[in-house]
N, C-alpha and C positions, 0 to 999 in steps of 0.2 A: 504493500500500500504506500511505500514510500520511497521514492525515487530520488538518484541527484540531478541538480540541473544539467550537467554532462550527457547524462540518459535521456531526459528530457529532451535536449536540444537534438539527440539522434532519433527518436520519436516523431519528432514535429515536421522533421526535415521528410518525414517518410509519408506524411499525409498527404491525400490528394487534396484540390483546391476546395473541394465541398462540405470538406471536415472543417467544424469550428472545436477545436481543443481547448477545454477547460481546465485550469489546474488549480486542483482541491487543495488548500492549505489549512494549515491548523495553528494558529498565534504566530506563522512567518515576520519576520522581520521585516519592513520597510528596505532594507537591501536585499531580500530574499526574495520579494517580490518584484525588485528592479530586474534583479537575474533573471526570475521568469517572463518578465518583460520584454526584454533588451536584449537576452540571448537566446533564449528561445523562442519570441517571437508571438509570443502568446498573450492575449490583450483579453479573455477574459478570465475573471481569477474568480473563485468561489471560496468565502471565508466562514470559512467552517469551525472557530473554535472563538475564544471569548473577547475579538477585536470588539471594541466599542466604537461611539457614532465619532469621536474625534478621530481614532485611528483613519476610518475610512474616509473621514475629509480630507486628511492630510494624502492618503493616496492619490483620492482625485485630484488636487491640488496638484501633486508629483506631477502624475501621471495622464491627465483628462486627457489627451487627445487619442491614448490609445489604452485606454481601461473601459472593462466592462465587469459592473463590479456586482457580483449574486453574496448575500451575504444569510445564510443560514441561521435560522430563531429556532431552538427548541419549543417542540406545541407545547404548551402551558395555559392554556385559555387566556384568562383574561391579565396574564405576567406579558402573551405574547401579540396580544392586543397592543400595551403600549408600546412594545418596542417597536411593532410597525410602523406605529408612526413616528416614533423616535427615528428610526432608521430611514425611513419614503421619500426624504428628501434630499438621500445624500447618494446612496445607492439604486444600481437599474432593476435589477432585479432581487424578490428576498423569497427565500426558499424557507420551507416551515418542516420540520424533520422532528422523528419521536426522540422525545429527551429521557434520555436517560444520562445520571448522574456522575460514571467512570467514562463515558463511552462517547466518542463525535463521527458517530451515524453505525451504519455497517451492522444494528441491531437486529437487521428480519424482523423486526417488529415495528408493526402500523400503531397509527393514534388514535385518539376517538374524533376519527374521523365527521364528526357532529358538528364541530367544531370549525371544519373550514368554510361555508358558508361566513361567518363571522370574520377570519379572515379575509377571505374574499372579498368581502364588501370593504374591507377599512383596508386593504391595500389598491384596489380600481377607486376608493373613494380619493387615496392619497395618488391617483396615477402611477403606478408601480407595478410590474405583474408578479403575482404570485404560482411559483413553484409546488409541487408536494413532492417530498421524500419520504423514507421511514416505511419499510416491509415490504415494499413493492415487488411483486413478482409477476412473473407470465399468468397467474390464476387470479390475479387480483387488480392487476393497475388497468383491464378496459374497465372495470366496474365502476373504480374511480372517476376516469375521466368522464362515464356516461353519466354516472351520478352529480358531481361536484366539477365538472367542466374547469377546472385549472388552466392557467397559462403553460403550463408544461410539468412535466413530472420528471422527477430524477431515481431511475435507478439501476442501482450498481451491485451490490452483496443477492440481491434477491435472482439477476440472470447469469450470477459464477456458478463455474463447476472446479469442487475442489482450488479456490482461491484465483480460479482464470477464468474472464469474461467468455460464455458461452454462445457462439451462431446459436446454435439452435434455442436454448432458452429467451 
């Protein structure tokens, strides 16, 4: 799950033009994110671990002309209510993932999904689209999207086999 930016940059080099590569961080550095930047080439980043709303200004500020910034909220109801809109106007996109308290994502396990509705509304209220993560798998995430129509769904742990992204899953 965690790569260096050396790998990285031999990764990115290998995509065709249709692929937008995202790279998942976890409290990166402000120079860690330059790297991902700058040498590999990769302009959107998803922050996946406990960056607050200055952190991500001071990116944009770095970085706006070629950042695309997804910033990940543990569902907590109404904890993650106001971080949306804490976060709405700083970041493009915010992705909503099950919280659990050792763990930043990769649980197979969904939220009470009842919940995004609520979301929903107070991130298109804030212009922002909203993401789901958290349990997703081939059995579950069309139900999702017919249900709860999201701006996009993220996932990852739910179509591996034995730790490697699965074609067929």
């Amino acid at each position: 799950r965690q790569i260096s930016i050396k790998k990285l940059c031999k990764l990115t080099q290998q995509l065709n033009q249709t692929v937008t590569p995202v790279a998942v961080t976890v409290n990166a550095s402000e120079a860690e994110i330059g790297r991902i930047i700058e040498d590999a080439g990769i302009t959107h980043i998803q922050l996946h671990g406990d960056e607050d709303v200055a952190y991500c200004e001071q990116l944009v500020q770095r970085f706006a002309a070629n950042l695309t910034l997804i910033k990940a909220l543990p569902a907590r109801g109404e904890q993650t209510l106001q971080q949306i809109r804490r976060y709405a106007d700083v970041v493009d996109t915010l992705l909503i993932d099950t919280y659990q308290p050792n763990l930043r994502g990769g649980s197979g396990k969904t939220f009470q999904w009842e919940d995004i509705p609520s979301y929903y509304e107070t991130c298109h209220s804030a212009d922002v689209p909203l993401w789901i993560a958290g349990g997703l798998n081939p059995s579950n995430v069309q139900q999702l999207i017919e249900q709860y129509a999201p701006d996009g769904v993220d996932v990852s742990s739910g179509v591996e086999q034995d730790g490697t992204k699965s074609e067929e899953r």
